[in-house]
N, C-alpha and C positions, 0 to 999 in steps of 0.2 A: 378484517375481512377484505376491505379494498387492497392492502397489501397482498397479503395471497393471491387473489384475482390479479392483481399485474403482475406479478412472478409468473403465475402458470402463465399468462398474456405473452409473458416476454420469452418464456420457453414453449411457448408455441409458435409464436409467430418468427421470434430470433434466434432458435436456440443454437445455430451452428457460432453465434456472433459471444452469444452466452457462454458457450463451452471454450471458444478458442480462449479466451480475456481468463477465463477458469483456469484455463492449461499455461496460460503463462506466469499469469501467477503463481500458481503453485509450483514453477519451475524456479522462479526468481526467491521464493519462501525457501527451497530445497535447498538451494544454492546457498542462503543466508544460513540454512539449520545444518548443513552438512560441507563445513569448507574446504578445502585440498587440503591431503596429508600433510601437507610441509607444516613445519612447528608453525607456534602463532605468531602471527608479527613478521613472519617471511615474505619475501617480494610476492611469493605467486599469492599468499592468502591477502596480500594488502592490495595487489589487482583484482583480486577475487570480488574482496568486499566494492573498491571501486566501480567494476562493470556492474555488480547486481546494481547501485547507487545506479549509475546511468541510466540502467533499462529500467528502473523504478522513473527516475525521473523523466523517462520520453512518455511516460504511460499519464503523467499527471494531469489530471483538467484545471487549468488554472483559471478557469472562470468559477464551477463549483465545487474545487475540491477532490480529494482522492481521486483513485486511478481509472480511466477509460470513460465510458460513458455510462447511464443508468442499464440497468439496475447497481447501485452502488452497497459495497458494503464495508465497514471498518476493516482496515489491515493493521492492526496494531505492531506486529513485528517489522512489517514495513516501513510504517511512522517512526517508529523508536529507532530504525536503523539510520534515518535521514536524519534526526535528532542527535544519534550517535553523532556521525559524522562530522557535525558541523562543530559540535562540540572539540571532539577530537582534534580533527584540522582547525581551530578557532577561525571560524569564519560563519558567525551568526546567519548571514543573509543564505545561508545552504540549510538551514532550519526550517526557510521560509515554505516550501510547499506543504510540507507535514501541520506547517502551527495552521495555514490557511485550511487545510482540510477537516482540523480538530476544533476551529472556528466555525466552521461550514456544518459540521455536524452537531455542533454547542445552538446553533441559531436555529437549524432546522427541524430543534427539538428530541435530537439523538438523545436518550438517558437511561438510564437504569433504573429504574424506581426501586427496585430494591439492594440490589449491588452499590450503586453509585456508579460514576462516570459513565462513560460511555459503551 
């Protein structure tokens, strides 16, 4: 119940702040679900992937984790494309925002009781 009570809280009292952090993300998810026609692996899809990585990573909170400020909620396609990446390009330490976020939600008791994970 406290949950709900600060959602509506937050879309009432923020919701223009609510909706923008919404619209962006769902732009940067678009972008990740629907890449340029050019074949896979072409310059423009491999700046494609790059920029969404960037404007994912200016949105990070690196104090708690995932993107922007509360109300927070799992971006799993998000994660897993920053996980991609680092893989990809071997370079561990570009892992690092996504594993802090999946940390940050392991701790603060994020879980599935019946699914599992997160």
């Amino acid at each position: 119940r406290r949950v709900l009570t600060e959602i509506a809280r937050l879309f009432r009292d923020e919701g223009d702040r609510v909706r923008e952090t919404t619209r962006q993300v769902r732009e940067a998810l678009e972008r990740i679900r629907d890449p340029p026609t050019a074949g896979a692996g072409s310059v423009s899809s491999a700046r494609c992937v790059a920029q969404v990585e960037a404007e994912l990573l200016q949105r990070i909170d690196p104090v708690h984790g995932g993107f922007g400020q509360a109300p927070k909620f799992p971006h799993p396609a998000a994660h897993a494309l920053l996980l991609l990446r680092a893989q990809v390009l071997g370079a561990p330490d570009r892992a690092e925002p996504a594993l802090h976020a999946l940390r940050q939600m392991a701790a603060g008791g994020l879980y599935d009781q019946i699914g599992g994970g997160f």
